[in-house]
FIKOLZA-1660 file (N, C-alpha, C; in steps of 0.1 Angstrom, whole numbers, plus 5000, padded with zeros to 4 digits):
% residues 225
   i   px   py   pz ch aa at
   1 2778 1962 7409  A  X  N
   1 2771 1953 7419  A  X CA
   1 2764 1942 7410  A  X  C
   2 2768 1928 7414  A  X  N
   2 2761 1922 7408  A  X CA
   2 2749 1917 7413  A  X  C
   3 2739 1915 7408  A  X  N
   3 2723 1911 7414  A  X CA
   3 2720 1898 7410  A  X  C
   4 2730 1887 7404  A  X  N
   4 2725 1875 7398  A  X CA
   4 2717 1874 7387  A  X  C
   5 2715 1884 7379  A  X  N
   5 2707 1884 7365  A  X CA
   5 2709 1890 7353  A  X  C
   6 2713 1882 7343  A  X  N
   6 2723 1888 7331  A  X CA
   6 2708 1888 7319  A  X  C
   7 2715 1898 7315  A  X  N
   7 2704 1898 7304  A  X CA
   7 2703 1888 7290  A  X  C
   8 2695 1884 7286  A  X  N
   8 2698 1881 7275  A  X CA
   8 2688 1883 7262  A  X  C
   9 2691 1891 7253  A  X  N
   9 2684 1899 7247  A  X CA
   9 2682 1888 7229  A  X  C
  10 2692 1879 7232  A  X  N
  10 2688 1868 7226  A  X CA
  10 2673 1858 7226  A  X  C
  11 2670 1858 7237  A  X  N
  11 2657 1853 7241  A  X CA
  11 2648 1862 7236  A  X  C
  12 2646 1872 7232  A  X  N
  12 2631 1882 7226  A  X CA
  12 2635 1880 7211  A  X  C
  13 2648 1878 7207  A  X  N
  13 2649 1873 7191  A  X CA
  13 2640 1863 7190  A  X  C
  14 2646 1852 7198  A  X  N
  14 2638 1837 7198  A  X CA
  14 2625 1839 7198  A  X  C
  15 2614 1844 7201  A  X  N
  15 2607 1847 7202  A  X CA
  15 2595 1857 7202  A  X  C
  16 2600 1862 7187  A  X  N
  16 2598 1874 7178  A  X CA
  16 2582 1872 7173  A  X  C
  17 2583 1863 7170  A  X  N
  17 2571 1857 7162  A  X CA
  17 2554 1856 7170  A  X  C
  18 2558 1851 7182  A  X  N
  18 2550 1847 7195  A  X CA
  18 2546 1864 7198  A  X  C
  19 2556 1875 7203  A  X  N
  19 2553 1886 7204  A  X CA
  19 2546 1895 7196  A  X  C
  20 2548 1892 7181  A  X  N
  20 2544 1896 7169  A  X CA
  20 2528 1892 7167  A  X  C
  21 2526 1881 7168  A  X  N
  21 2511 1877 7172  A  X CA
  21 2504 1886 7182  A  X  C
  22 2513 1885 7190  A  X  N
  22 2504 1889 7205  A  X CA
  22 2504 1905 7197  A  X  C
  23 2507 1914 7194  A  X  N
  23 2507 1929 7189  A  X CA
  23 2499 1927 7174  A  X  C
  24 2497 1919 7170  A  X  N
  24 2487 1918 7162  A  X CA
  24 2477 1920 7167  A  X  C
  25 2475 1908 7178  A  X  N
  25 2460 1907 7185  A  X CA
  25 2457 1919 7195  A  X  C
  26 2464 1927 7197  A  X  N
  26 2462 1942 7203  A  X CA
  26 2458 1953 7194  A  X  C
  27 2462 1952 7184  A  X  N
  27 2461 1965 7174  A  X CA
  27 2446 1957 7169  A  X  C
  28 2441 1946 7170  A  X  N
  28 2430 1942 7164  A  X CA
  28 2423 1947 7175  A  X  C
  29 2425 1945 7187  A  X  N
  29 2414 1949 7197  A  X CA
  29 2411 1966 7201  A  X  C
  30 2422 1973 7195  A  X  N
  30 2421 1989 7199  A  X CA
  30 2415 1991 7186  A  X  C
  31 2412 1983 7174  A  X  N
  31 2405 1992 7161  A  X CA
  31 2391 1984 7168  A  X  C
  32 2393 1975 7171  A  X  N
  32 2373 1972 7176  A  X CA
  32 2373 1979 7187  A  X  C
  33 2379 1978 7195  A  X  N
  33 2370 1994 7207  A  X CA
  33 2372 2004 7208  A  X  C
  34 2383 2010 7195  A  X  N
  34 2379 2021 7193  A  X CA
  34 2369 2028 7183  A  X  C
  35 2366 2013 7173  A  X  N
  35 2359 2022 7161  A  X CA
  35 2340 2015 7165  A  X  C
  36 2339 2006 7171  A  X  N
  36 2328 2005 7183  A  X CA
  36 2323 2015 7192  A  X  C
  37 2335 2018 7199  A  X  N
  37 2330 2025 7212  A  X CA
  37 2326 2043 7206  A  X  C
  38 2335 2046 7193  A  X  N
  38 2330 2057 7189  A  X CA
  38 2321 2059 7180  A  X  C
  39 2316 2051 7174  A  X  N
  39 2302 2051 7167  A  X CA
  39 2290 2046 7183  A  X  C
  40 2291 2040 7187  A  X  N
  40 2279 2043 7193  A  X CA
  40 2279 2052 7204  A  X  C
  41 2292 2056 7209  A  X  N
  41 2295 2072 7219  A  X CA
  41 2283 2084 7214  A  X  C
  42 2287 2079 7197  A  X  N
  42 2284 2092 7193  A  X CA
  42 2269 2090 7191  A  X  C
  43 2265 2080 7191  A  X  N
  43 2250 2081 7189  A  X CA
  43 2244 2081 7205  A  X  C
  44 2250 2078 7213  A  X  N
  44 2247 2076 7233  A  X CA
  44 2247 2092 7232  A  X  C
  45 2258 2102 7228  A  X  N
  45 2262 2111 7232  A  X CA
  45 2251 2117 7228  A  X  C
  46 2244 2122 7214  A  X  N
  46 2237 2129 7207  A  X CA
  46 2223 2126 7217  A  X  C
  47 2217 2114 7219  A  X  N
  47 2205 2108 7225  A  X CA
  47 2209 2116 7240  A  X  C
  48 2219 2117 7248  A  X  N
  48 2217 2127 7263  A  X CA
  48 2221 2137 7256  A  X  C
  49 2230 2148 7249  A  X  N
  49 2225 2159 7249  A  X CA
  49 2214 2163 7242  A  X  C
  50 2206 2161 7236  A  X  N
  50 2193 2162 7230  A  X CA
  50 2182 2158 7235  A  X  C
  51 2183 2153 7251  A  X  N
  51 2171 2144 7257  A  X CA
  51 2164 2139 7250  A  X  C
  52 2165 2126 7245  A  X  N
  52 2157 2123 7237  A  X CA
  52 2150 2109 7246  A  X  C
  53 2136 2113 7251  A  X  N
  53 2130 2108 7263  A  X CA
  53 2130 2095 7266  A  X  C
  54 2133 2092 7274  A  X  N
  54 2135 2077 7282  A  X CA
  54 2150 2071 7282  A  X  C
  55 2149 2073 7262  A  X  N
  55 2164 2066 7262  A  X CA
  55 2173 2070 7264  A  X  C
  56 2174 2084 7263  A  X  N
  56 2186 2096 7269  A  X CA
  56 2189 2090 7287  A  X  C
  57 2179 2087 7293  A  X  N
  57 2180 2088 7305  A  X CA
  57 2186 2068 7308  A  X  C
  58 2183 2064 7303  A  X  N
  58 2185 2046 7304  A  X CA
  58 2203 2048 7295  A  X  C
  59 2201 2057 7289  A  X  N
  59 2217 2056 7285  A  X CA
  59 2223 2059 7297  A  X  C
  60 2223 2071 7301  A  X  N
  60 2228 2083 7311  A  X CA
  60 2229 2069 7323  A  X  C
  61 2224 2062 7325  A  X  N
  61 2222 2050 7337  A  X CA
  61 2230 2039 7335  A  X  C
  62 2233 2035 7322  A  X  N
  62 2240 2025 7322  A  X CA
  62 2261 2026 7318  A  X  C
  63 2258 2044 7316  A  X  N
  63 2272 2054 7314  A  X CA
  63 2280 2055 7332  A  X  C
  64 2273 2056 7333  A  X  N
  64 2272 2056 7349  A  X CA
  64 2278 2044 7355  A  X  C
  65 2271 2038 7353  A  X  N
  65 2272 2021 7360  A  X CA
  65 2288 2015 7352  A  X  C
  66 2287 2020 7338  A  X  N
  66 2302 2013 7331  A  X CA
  66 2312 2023 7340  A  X  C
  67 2313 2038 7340  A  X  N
  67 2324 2040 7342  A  X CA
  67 2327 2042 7358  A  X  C
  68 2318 2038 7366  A  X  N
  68 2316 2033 7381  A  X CA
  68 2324 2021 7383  A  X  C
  69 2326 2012 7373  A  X  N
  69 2329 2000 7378  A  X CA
  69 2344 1996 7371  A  X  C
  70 2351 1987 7373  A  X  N
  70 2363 1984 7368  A  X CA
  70 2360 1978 7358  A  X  C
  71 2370 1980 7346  A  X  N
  71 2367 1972 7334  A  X CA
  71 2372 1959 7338  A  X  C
  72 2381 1955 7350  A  X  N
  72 2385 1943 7348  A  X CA
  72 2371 1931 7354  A  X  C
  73 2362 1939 7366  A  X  N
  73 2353 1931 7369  A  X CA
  73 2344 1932 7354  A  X  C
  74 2342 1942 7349  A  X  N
  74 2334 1939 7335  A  X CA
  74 2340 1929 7329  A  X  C
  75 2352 1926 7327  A  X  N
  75 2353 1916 7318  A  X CA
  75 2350 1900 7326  A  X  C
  76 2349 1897 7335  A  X  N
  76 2352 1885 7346  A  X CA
  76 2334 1883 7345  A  X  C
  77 2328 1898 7348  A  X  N
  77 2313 1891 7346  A  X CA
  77 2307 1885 7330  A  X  C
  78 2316 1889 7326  A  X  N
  78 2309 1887 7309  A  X CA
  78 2313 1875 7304  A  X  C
  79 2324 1870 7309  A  X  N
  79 2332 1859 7305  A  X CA
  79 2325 1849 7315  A  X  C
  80 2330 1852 7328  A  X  N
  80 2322 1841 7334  A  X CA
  80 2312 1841 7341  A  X  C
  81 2305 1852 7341  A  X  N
  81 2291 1857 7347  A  X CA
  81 2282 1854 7338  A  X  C
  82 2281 1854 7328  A  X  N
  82 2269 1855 7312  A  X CA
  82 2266 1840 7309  A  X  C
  83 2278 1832 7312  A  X  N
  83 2274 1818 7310  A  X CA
  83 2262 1817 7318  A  X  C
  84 2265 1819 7329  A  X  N
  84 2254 1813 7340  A  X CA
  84 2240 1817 7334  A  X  C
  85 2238 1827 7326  A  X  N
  85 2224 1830 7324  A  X CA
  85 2224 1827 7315  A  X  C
  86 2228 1816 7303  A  X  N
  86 2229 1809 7291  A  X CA
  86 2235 1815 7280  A  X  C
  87 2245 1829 7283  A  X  N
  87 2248 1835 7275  A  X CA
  87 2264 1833 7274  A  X  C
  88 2271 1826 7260  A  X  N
  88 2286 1819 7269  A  X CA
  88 2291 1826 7251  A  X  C
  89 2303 1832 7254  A  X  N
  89 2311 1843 7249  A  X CA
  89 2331 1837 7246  A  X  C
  90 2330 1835 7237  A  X  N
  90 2341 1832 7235  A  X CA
  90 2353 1840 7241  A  X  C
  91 2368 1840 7244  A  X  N
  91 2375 1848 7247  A  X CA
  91 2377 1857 7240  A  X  C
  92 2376 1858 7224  A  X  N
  92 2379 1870 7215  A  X CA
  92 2366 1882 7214  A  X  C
  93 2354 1870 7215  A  X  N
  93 2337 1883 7217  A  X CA
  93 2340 1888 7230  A  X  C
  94 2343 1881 7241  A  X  N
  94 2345 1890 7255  A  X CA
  94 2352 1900 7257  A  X  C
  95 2366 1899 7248  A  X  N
  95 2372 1909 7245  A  X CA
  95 2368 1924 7238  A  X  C
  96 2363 1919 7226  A  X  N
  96 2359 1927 7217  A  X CA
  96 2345 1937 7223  A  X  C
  97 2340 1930 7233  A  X  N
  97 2323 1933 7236  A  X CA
  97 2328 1939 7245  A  X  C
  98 2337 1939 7256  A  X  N
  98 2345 1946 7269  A  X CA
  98 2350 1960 7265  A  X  C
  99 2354 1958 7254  A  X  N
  99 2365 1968 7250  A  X CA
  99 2355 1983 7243  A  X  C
 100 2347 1975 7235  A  X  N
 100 2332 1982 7230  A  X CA
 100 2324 1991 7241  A  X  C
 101 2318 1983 7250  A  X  N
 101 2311 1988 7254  A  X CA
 101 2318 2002 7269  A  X  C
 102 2332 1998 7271  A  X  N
 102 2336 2005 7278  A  X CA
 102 2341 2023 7273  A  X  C
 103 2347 2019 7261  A  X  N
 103 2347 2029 7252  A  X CA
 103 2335 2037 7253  A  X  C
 104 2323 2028 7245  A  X  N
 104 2314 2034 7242  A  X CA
 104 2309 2046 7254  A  X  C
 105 2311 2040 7265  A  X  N
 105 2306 2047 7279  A  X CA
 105 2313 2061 7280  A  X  C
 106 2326 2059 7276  A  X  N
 106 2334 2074 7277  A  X CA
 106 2330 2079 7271  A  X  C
 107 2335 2079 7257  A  X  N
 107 2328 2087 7242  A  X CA
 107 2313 2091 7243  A  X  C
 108 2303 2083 7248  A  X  N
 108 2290 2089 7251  A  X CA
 108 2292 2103 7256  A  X  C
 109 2296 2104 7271  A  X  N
 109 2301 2117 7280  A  X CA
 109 2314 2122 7267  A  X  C
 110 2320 2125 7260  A  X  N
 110 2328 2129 7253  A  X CA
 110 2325 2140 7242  A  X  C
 111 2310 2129 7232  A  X  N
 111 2304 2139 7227  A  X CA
 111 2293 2141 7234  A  X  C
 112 2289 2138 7243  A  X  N
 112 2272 2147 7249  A  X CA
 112 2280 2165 7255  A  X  C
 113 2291 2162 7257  A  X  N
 113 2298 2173 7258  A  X CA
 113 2299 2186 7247  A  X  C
 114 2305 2176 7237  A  X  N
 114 2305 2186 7225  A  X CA
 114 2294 2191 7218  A  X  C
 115 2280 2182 7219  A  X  N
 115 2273 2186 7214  A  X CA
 115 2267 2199 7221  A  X  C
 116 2269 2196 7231  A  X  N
 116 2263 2211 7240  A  X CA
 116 2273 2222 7241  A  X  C
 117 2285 2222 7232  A  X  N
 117 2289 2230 7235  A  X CA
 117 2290 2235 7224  A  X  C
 118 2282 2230 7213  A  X  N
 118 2280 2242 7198  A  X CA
 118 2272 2251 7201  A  X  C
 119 2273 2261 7199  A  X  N
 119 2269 2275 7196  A  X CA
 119 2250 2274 7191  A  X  C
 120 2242 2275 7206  A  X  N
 120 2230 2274 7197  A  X CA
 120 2225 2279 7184  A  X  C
 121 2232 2298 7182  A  X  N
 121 2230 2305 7176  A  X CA
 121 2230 2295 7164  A  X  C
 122 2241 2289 7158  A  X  N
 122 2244 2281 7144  A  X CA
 122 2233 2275 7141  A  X  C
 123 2228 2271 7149  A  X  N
 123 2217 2261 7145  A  X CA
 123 2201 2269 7144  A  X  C
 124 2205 2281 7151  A  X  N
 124 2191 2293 7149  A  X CA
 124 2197 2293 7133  A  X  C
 125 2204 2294 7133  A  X  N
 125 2209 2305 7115  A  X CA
 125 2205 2293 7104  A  X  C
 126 2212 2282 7106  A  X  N
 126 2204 2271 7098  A  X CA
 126 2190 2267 7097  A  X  C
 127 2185 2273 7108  A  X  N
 127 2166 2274 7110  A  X CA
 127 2160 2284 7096  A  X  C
 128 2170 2295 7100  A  X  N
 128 2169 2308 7094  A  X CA
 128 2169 2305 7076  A  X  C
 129 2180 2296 7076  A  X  N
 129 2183 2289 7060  A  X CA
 129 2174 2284 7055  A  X  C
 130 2165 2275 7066  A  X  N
 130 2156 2266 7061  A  X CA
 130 2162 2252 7060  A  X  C
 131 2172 2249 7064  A  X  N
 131 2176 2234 7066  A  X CA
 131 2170 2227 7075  A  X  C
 132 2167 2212 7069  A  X  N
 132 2161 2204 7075  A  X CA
 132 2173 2200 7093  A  X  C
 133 2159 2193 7096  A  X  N
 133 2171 2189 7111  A  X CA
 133 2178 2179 7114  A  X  C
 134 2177 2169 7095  A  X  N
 134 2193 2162 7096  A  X CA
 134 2201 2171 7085  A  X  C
 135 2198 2181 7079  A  X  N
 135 2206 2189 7071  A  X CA
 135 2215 2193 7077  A  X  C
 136 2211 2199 7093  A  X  N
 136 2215 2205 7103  A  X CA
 136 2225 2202 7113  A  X  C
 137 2222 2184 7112  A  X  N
 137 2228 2178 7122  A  X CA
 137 2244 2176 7114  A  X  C
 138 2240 2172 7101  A  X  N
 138 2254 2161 7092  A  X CA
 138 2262 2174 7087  A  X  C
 139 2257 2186 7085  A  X  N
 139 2266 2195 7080  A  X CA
 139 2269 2202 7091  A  X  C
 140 2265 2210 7101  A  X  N
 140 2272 2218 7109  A  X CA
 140 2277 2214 7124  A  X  C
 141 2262 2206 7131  A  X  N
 141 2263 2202 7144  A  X CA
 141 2276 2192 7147  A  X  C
 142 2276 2180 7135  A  X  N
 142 2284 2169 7139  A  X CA
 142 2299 2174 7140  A  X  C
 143 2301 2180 7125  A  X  N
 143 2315 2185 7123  A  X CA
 143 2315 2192 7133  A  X  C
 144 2316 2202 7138  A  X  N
 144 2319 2210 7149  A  X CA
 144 2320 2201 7166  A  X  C
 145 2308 2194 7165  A  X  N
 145 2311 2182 7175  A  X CA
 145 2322 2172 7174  A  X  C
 146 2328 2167 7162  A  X  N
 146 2340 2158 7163  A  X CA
 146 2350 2169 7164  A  X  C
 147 2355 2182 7163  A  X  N
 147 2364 2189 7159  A  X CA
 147 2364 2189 7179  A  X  C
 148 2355 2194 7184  A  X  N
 148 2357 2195 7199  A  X CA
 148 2359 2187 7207  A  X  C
 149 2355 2170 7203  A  X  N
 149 2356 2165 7213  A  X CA
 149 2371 2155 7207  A  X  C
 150 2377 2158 7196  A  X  N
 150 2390 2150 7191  A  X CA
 150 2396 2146 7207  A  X  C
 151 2403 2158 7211  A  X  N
 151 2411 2158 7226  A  X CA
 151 2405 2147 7232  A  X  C
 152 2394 2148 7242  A  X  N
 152 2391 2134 7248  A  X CA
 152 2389 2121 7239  A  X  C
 153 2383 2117 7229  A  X  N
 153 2387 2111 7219  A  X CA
 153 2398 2100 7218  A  X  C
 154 2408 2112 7222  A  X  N
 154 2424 2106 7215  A  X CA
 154 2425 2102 7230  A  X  C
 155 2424 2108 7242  A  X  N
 155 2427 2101 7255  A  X CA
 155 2417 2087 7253  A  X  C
 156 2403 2088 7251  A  X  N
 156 2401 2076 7250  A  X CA
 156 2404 2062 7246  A  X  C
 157 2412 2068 7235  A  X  N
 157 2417 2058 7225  A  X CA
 157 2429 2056 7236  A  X  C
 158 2434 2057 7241  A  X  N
 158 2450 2055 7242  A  X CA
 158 2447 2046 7258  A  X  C
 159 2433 2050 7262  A  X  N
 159 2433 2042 7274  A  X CA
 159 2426 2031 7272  A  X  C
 160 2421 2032 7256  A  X  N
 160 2417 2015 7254  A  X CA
 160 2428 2002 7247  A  X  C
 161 2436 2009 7242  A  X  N
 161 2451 2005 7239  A  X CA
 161 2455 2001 7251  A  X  C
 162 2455 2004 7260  A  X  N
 162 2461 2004 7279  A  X CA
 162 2455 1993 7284  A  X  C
 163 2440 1991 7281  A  X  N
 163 2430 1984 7287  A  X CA
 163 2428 1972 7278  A  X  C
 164 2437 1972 7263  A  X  N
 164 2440 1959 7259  A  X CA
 164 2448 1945 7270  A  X  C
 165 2452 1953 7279  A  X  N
 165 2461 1942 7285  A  X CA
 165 2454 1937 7297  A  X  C
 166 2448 1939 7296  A  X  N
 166 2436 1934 7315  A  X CA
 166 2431 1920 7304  A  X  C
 167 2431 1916 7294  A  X  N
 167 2424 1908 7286  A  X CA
 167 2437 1891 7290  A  X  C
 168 2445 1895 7302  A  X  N
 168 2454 1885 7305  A  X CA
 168 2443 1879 7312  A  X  C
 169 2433 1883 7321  A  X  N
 169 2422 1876 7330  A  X CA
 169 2412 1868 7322  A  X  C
 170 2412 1865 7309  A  X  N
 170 2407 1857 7301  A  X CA
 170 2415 1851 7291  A  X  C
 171 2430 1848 7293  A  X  N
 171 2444 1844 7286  A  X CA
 171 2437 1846 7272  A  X  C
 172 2433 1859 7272  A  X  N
 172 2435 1862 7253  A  X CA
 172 2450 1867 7248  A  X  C
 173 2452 1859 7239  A  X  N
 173 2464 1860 7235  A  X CA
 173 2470 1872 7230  A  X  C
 174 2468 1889 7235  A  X  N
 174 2475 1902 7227  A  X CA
 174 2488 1900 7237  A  X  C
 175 2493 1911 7238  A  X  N
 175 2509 1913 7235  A  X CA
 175 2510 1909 7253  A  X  C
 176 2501 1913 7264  A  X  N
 176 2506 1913 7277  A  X CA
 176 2505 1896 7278  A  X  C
 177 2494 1893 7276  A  X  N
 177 2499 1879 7277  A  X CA
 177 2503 1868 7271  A  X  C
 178 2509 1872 7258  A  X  N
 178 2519 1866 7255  A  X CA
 178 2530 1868 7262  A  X  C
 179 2534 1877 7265  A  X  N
 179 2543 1882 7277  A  X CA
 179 2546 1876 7289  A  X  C
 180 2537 1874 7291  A  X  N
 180 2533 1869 7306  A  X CA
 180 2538 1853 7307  A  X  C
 181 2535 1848 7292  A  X  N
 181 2535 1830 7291  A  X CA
 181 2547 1828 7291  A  X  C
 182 2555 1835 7282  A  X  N
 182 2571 1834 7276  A  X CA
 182 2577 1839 7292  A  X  C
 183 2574 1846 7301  A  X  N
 183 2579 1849 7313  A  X CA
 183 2576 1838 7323  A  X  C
 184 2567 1830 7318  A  X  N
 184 2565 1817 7334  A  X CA
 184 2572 1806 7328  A  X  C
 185 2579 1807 7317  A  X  N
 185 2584 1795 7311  A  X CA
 185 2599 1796 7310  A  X  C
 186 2603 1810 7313  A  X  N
 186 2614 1810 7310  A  X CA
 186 2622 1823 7322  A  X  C
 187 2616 1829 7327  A  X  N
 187 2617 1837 7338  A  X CA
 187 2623 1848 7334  A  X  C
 188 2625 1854 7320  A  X  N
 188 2634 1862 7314  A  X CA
 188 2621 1874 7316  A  X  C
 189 2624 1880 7332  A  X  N
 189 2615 1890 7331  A  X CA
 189 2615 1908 7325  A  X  C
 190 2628 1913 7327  A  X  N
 190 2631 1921 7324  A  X CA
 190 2628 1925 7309  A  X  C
 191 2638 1915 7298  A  X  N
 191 2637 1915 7285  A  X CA
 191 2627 1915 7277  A  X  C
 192 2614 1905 7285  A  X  N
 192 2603 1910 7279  A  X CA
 192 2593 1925 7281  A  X  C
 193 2594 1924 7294  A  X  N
 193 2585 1931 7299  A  X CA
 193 2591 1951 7295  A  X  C
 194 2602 1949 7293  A  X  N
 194 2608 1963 7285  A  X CA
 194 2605 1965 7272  A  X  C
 195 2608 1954 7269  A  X  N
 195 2600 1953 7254  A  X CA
 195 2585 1962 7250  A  X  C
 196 2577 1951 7260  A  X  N
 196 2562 1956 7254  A  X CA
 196 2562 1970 7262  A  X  C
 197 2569 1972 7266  A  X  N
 197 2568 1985 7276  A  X CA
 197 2571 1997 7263  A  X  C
 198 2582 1994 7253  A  X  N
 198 2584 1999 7247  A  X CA
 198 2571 2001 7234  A  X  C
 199 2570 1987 7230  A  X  N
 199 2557 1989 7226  A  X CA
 199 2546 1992 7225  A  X  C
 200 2540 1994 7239  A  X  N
 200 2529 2002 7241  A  X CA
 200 2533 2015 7239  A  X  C
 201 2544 2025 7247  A  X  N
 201 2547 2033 7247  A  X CA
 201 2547 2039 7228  A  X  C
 202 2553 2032 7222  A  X  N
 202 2551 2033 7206  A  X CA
 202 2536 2034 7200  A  X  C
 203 2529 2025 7200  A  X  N
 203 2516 2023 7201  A  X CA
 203 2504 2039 7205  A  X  C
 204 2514 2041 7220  A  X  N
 204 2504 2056 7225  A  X CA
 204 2508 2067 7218  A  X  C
 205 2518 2068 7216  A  X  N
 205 2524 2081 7206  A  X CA
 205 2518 2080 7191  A  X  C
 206 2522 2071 7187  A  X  N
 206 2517 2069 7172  A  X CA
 206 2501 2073 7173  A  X  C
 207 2493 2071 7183  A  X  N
 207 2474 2072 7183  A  X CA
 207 2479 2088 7186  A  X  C
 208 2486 2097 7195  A  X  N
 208 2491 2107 7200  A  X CA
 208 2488 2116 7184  A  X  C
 209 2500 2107 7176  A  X  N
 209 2507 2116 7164  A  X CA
 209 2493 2114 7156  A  X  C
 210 2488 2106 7154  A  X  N
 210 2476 2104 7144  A  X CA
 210 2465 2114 7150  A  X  C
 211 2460 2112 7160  A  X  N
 211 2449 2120 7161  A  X CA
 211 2449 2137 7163  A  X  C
 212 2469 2141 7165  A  X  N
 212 2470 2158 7163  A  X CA
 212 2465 2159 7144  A  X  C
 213 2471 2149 7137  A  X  N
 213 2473 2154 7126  A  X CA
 213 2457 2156 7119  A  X  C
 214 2448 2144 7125  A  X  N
 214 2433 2146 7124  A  X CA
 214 2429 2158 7129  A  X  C
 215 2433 2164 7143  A  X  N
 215 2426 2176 7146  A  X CA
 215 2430 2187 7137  A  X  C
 216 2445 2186 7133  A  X  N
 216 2446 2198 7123  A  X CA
 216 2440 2199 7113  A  X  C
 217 2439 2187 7109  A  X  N
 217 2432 2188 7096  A  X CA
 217 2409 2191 7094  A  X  C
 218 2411 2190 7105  A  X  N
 218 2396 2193 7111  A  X CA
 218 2392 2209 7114  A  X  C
 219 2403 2209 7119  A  X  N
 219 2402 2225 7126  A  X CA
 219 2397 2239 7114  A  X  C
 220 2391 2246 7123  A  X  N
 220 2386 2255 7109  A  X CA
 220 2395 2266 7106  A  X  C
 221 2394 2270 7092  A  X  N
 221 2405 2281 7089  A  X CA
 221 2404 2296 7096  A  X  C
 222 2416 2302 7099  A  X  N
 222 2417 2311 7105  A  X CA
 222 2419 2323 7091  A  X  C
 223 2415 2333 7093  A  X  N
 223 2414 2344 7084  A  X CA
 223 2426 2359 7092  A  X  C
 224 2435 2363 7086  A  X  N
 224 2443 2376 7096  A  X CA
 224 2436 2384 7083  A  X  C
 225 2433 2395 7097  A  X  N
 225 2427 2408 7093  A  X CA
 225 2434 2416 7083  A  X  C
% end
């Protein structure tokens, strides 16, 4: 059956370069929201599971409020909401600050998890040792807290990889809308859009394959009897 549309797979050669940019500018946006969103997760996380007064609770409110709302209206208020109160954000900071702060919201709930789910006892025994309570925190609490919360973690990551492409509502240049431009100009919808299809799909497995190999290597040694 013919449907009137032939492929032509010559057109994504032609424009190798243009695509190549655009997956630059995505792999730059998943190492800023992901190595953002998990450095301050982990300090949001540690502040609610440890109640640490007022601010535990002002985090817990604004965790709430991020993962309440759509990241795509977050990005639309920041971009063009923020001017209006004198605060005007380029398309790469809107990006970068969207991608941050949405992360950061997961990963908060990610490790406030983990941290409550270490074994109080451990932390009685390092009482018992006489370790101080950042001796306590950097040698036993944390490591055990990253080893637990890897798993959500690595979902986080893969849904901020995902959530690079909503960044078409502020025509930042990563891979969807490059995609998108070479598609209104030339209507070759299929060839591209398989493409990055493939590429993201490459992109999620590879964060997949990297973050099993981090948990193995995390994981603590097992002893047979």
């Amino acid at each position: 059956m013919n449907f009137g549309y032939t492929l032509d797979p010559g057109y994504v050669i032609e424009h190798l370069f243009e695509l190549g940019h655009g997956l630059l500018l995505t792999i730059y946006l998943l190492i800023v929201g992901c190595a953002g969103g998990t450095a301050l997760g982990l300090l949001g996380g540690a502040a609610r599971a440890y109640r640490i007064r007022y601010i535990g609770r002002a985090i817990g409110a604004a965790v709430e409020f991020i993962r309440a709302t759509p990241l795509f209206v977050q990005i639309f208020f920041i971009y063009f909401g923020l001017p209006e109160l004198g605060i005007q954000l380029s398309a790469n900071a809107t990006a970068c600050v969207s991608l941050v702060i949405w992360s950061a919201a997961y990963n908060t709930e990610n490790f406030r998890a983990a941290f409550e789910t270490v074994p109080h006892g451990l932390v009685e025994a390092a009482d018992a040792l006489g370790l101080k309570r950042d001796q306590t925190m950097l040698t036993i609490i944390l490591p055990l807290a990253v080893r637990i919360a890897m798993p959500s973690l690595t979902n986080t990551a893969i849904e901020t990889l995902k959530n690079t492409a909503l960044m078409v509502a502020i025509s930042f240049g990563e891979l969807t809308t490059t995609a998108i431009d070479l598609v209104s100009v030339s209507f070759r919808v299929f060839e591209i859009f398989i493409l990055i299809a493939v590429i993201y799909l490459l992109l999620g497995t590879a964060l997949s394959r990297a973050a099993l190999a981090i948990e193995h290597r995390l994981r603590l040694p097992t002893h047979n009897a």
